[in-house]
Backbone as a ProteinNet text record, in pm:
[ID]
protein_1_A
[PRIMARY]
XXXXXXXXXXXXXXXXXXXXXXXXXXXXXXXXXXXXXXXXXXXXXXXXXXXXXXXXXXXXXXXXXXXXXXXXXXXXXXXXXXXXXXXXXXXXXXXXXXXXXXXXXXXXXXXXXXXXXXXXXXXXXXXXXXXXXXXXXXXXXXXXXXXXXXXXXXXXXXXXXXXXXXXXXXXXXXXXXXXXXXXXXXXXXXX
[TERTIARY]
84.7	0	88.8	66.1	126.2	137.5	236.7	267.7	178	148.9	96.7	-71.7	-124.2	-240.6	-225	-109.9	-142.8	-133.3	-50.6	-68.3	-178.5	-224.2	-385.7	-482.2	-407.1	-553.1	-506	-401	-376.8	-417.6	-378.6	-451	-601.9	-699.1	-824.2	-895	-807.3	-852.5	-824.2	-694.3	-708.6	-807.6	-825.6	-922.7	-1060.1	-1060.8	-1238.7	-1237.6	-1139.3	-1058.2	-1141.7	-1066.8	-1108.4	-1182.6	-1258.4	-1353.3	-1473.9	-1488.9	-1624.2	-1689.3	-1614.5	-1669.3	-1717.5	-1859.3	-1923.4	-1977.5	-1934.7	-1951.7	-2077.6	-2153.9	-2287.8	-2417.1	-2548.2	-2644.8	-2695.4	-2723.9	-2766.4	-2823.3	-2947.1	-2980.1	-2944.1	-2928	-2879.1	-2962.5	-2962.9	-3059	-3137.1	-3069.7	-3137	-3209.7	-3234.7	-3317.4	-3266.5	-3152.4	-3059.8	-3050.8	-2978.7	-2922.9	-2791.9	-2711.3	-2511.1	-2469.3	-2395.4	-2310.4	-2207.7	-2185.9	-2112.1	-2155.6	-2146.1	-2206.7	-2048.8	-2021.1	-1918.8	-1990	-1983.1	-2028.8	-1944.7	-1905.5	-1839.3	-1797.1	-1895.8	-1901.9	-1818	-1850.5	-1778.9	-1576.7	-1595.1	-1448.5	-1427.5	-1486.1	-1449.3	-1486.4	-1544.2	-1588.3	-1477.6	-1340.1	-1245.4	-1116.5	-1061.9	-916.8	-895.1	-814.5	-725.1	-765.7	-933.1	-1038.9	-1021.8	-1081.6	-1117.9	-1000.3	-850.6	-759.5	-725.9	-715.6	-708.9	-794.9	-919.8	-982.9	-998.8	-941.2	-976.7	-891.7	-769.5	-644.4	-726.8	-803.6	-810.8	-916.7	-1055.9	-1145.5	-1086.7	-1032.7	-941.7	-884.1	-819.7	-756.4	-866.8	-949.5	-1074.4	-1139.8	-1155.8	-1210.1	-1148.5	-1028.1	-940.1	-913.3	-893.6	-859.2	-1033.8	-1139.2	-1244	-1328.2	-1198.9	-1207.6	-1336.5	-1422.7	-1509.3	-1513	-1654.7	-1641.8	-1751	-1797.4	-1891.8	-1936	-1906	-1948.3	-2015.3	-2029.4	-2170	-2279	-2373.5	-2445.7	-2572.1	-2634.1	-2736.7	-2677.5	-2728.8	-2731.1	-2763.3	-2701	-2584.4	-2467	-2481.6	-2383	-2263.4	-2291.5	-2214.7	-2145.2	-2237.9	-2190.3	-2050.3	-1978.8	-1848.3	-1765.1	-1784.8	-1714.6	-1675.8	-1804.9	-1810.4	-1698.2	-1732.9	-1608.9	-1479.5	-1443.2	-1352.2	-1244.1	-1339.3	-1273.7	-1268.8	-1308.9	-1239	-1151.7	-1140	-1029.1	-925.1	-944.8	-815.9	-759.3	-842.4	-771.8	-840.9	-955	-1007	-1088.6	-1119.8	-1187.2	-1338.6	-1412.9	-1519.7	-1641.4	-1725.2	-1833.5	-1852.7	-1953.2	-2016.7	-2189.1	-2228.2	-2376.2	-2421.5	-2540.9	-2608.2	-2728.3	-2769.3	-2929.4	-3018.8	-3100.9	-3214.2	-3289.2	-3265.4	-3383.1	-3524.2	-3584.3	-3711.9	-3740.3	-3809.7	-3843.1	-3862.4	-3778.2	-3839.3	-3999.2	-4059.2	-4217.1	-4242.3	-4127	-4101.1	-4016.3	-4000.6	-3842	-3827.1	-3752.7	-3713.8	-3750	-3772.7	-3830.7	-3778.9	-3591.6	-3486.2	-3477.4	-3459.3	-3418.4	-3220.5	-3209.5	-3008.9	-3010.4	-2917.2	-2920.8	-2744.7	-2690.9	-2546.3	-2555.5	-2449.7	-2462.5	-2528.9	-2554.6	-2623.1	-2521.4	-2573.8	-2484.7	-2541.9	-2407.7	-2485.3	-2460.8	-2539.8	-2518	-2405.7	-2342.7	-2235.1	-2172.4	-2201	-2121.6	-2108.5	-2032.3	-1963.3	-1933.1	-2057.5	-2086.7	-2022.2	-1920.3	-1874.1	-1958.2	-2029.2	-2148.8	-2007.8	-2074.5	-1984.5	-2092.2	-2037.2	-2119.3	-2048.7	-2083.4	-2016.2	-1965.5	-2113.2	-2098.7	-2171.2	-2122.7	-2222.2	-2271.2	-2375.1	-2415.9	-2526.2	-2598	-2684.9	-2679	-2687.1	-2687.2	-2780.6	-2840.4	-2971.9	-2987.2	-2889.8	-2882.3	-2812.1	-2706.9	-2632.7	-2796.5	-2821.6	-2924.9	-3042	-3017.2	-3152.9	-3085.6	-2934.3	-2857.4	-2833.6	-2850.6	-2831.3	-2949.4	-3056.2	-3211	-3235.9	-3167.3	-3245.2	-3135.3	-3008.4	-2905.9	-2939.4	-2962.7	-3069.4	-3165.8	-3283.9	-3384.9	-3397.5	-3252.3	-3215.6	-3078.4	-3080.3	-2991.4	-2866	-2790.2	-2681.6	-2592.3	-2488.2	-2410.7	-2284.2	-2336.7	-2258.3	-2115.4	-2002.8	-1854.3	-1800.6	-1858.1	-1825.9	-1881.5	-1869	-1915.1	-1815.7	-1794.7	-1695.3	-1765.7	-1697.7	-1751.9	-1604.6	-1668.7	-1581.2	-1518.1	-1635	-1612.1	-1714.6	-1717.2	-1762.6	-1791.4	-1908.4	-1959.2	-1923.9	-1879.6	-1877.7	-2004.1	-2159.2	-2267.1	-2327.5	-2262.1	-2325.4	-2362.9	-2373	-2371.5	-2333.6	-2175.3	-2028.9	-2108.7	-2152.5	-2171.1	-2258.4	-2382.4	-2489.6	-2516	-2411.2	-2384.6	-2332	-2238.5	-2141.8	-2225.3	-2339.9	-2414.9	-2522.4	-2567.6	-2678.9	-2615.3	-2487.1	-2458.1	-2338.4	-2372	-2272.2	-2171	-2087.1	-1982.5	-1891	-1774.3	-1692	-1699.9	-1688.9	-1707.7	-1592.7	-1543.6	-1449	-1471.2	-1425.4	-1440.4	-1313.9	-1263.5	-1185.7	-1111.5	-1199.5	-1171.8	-1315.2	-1258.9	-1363.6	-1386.1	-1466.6	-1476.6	-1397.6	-1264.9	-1223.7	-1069.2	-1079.7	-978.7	-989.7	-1131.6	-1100	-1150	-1242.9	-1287.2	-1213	-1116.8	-1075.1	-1074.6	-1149.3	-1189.4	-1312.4	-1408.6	-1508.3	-1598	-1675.3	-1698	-1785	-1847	-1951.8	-1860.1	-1707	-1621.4	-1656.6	-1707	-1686	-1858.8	-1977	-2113.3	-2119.4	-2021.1	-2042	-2164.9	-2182.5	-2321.6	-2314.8
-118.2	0	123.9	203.8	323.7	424.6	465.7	539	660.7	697.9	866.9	779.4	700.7	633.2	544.1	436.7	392.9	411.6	568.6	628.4	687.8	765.1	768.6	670.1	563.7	471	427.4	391.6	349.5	440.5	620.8	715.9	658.8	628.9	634	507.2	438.8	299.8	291.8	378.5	389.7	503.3	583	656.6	619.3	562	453.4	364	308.2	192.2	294.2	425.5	474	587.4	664.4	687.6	620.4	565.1	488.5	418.6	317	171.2	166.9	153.4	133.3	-13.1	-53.6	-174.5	-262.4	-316.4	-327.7	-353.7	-433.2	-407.5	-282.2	-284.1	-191.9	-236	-163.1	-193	-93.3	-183.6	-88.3	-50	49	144.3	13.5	-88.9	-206	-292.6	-299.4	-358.6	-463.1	-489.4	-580.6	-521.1	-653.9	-645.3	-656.8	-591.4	-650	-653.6	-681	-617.4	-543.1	-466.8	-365.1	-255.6	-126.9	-16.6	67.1	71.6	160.9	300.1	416.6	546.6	635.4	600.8	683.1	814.9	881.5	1044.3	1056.7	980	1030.3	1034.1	984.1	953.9	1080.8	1069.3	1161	1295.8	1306.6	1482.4	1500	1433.9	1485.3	1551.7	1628.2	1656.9	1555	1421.3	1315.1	1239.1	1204.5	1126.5	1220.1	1263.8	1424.9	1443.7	1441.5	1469.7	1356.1	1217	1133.9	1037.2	1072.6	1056.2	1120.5	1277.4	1367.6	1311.3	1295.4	1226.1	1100.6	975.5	839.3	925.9	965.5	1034.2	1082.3	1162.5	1242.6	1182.2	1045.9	949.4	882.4	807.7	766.3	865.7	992.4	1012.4	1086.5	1093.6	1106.2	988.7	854.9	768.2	702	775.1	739.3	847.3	959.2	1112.2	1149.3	1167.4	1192	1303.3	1397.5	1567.8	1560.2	1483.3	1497.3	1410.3	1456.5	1370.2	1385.6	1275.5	1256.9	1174.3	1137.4	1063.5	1081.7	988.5	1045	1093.1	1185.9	1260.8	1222	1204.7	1278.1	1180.8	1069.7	953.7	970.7	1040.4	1108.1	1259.6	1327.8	1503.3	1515.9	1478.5	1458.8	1409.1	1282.4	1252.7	1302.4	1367.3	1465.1	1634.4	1705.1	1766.2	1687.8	1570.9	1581.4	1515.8	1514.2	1460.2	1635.5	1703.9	1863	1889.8	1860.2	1929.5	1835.6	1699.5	1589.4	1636.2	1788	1819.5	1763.9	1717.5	1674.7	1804.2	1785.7	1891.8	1854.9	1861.1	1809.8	1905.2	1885.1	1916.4	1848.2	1900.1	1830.5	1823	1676.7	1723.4	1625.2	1638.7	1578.7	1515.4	1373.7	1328.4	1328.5	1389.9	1428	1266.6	1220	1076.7	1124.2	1230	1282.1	1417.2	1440.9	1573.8	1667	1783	1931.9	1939	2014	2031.5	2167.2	2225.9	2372.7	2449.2	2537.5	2599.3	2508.7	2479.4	2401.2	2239.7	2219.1	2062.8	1998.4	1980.2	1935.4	1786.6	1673.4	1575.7	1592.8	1654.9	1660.3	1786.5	1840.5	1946.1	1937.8	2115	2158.3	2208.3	2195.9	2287.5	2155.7	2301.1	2207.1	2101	1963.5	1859.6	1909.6	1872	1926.1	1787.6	1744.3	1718.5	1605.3	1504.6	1441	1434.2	1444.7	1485.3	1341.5	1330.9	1180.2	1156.5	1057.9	1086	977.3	1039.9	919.4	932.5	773.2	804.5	779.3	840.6	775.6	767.6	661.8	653.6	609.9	649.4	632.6	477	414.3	279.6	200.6	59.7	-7.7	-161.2	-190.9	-291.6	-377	-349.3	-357.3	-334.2	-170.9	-78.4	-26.6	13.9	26	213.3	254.9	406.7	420.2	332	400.5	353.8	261.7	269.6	355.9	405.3	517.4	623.6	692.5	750.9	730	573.4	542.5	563.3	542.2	567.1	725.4	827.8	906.6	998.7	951	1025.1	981.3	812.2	735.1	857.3	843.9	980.6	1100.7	1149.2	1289.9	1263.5	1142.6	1111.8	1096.9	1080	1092.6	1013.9	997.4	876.3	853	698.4	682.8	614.2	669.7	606.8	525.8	532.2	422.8	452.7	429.5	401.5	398.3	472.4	463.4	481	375.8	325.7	391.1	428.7	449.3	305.6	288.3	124.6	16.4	-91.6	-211	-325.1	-328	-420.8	-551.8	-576.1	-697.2	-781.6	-724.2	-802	-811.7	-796.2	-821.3	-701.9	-595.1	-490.2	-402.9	-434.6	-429.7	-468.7	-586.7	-655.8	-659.1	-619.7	-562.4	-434.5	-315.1	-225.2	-198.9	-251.9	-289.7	-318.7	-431.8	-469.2	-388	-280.3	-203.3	-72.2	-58.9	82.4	66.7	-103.2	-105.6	-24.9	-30.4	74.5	3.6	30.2	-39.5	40	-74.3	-7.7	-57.6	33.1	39.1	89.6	14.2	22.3	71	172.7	221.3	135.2	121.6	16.9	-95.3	-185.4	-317.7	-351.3	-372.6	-379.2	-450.2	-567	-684.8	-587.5	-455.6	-399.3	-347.5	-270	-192.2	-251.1	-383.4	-491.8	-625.7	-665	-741.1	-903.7	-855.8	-978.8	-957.1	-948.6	-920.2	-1080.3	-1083.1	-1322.8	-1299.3	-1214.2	-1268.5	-1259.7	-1272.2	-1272.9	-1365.5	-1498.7	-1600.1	-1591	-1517.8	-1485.7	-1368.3	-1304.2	-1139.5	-1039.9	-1009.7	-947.4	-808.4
0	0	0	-81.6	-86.4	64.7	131	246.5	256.4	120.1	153.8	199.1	116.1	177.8	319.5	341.6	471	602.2	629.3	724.1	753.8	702.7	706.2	764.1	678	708.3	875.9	888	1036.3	1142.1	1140.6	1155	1226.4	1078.6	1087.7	1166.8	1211.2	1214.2	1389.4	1436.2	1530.1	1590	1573.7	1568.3	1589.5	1486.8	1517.3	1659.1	1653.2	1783.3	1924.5	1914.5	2028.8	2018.2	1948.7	1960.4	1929.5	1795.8	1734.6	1797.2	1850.2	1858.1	2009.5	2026.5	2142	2139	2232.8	2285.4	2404	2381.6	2405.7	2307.1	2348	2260	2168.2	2073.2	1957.8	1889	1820.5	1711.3	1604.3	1491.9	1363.9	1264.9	1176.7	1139.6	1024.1	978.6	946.7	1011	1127.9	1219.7	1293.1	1234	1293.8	1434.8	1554.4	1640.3	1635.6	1708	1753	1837.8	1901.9	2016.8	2046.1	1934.3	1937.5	1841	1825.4	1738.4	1685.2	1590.6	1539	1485.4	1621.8	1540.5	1487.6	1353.8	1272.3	1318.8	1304	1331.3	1424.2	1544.2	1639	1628.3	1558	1519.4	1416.6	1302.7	1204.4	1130.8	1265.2	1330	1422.2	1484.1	1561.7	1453	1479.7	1395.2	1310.9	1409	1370.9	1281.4	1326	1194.1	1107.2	1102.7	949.7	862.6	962	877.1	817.8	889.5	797.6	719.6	745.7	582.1	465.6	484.9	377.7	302.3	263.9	153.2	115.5	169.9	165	46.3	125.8	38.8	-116.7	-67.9	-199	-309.6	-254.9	-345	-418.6	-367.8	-400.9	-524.3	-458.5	-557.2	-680	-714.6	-786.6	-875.4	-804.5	-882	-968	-910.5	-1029.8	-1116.2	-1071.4	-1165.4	-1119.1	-1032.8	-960.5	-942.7	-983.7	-1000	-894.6	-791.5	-748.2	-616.8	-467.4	-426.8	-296.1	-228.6	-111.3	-126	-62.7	-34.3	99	128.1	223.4	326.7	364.9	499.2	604.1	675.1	802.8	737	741.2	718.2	623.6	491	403.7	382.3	504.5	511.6	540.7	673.8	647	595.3	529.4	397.6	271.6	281.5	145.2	173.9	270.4	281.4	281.3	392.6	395.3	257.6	151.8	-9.1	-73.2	7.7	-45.2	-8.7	156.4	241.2	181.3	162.6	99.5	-17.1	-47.2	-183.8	-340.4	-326	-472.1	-521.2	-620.4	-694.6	-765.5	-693	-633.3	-594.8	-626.9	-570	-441.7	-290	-239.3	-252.2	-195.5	-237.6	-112.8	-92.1	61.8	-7.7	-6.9	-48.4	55.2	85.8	165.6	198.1	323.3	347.9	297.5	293.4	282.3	221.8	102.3	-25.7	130.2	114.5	122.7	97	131.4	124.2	109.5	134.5	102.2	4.6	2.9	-92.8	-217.1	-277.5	-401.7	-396.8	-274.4	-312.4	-345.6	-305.3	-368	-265.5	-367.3	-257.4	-250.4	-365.4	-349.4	-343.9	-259.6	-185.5	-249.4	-268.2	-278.2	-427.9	-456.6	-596.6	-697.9	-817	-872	-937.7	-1003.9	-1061.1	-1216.1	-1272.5	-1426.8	-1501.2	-1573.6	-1687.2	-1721.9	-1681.7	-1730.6	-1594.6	-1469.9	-1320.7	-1341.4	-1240.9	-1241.1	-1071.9	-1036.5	-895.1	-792.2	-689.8	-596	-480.9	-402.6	-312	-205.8	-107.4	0.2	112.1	200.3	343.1	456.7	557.9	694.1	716.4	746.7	780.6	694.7	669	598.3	635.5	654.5	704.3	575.9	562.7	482.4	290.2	333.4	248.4	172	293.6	285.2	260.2	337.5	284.9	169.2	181.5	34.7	-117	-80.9	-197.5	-232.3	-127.7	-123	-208.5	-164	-275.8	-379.9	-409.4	-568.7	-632.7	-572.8	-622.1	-679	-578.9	-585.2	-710.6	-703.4	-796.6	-957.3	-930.9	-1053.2	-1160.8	-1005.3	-1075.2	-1148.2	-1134.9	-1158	-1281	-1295.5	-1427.1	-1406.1	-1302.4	-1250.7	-1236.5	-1312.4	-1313.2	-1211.6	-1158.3	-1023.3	-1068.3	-996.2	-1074.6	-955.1	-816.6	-704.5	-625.9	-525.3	-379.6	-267.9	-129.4	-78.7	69.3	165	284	377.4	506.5	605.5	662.7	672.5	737.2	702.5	673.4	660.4	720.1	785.9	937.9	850.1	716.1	664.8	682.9	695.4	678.8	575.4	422.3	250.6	226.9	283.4	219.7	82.9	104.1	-24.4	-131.6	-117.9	-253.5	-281	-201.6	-254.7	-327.5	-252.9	-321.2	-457.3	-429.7	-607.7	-725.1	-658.9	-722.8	-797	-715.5	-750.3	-789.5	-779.1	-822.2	-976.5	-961.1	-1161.5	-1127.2	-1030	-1037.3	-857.5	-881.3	-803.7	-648.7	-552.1	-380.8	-337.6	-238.5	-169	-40.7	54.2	216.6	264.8	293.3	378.5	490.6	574.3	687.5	673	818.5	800	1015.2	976.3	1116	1162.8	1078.9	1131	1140.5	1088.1	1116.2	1286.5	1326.6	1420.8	1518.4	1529.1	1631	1591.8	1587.4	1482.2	1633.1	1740.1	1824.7	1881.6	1825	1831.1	1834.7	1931	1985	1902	1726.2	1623.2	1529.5	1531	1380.3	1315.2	1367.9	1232.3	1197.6	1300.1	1216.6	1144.7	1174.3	1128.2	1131.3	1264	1270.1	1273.8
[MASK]
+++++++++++++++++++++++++++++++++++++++++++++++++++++++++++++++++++++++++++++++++++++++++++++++++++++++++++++++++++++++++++++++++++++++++++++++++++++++++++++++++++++++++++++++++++++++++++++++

């Protein structure tokens, strides 16, 4: 792995280690149960997260020439800056879980996407992928062509490959939960 990328990622991974990962029952926004909860944010709303995902972001979306990126909201808002602050040249954009009822009635919110944008989704966590598809749906609607998908982290529960699957366009997970729980007593169920 290239140095300017795997410091970062070690960076980010410890980072998650000790802020993210709460330990205990949860349920996840899929309805699933676990015993442990990795909250992103909390990690990569601090300096150390933020600074080292903006480059990982950045690379990502550089290496799929990506003029455009983000995904549903909250889960994707800091991702999406921090692939500016990493230095890409980029739009950000936020997909609304639910239409405005007011003002423009926009379900994608940020500047506008024109025409030929070339869209990287990104999302916090992925379990399912059940939000990132709601972003592929709604970028779908508005004509918008998706060039990948990019995960903070990856509970490794079929998500990835469900995603990949529905977005015709290549996903990439940052980290994996087997990175930042990597003894976690559901490794060999993966929940």
């Amino acid at each position: 792995m290239d140095s300017s990328i795997s410091a970062p990622r070690e960076t980010l991974i410890a980072t998650l280690r000790e802020h993210a990962l709460v330990l205990g029952e949860v349920t996840l926004t899929s309805g699933r149960t676990a015993h442990y909860y990795v909250d992103v944010k909390r990690a990569i709303l601090l300096p150390a997260g933020f600074n080292a995902l903006a480059p990982l972001v950045a690379a990502e979306a550089e290496r799929l020439r990506a003029t455009a990126v983000g995904g549903t909201t909250m889960g994707a808002d800091p991702i999406a800056c921090a692939a500016m602050a990493g230095g890409a040249d980029v739009k950000a954009f936020f997909v609304r879980k639910d239409r405005k009822e007011h003002g423009l009635q926009r379900w994608v919110e940020g500047p506008l996407l024109d025409d030929g944008e070339r869209c990287l989704v990104v999302e916090d966590v992925v379990t399912t992928g059940g939000s990132t598809m709601h972003a592929l749906e709604r970028l779908r609607e508005e004509g918008r062509e998706v060039v990948g998908v990019v995960s903070v982290l990856d509970r490794l529960a079929g998500g990835g490959p469900a995603i990949e699957q529905a977005a015709g366009a290549p996903y990439v997970a940052l980290t994996t939960i087997d990175d930042v729980y990597p003894d976690r007593p559901d490794r060999d169920s993966t929940g």
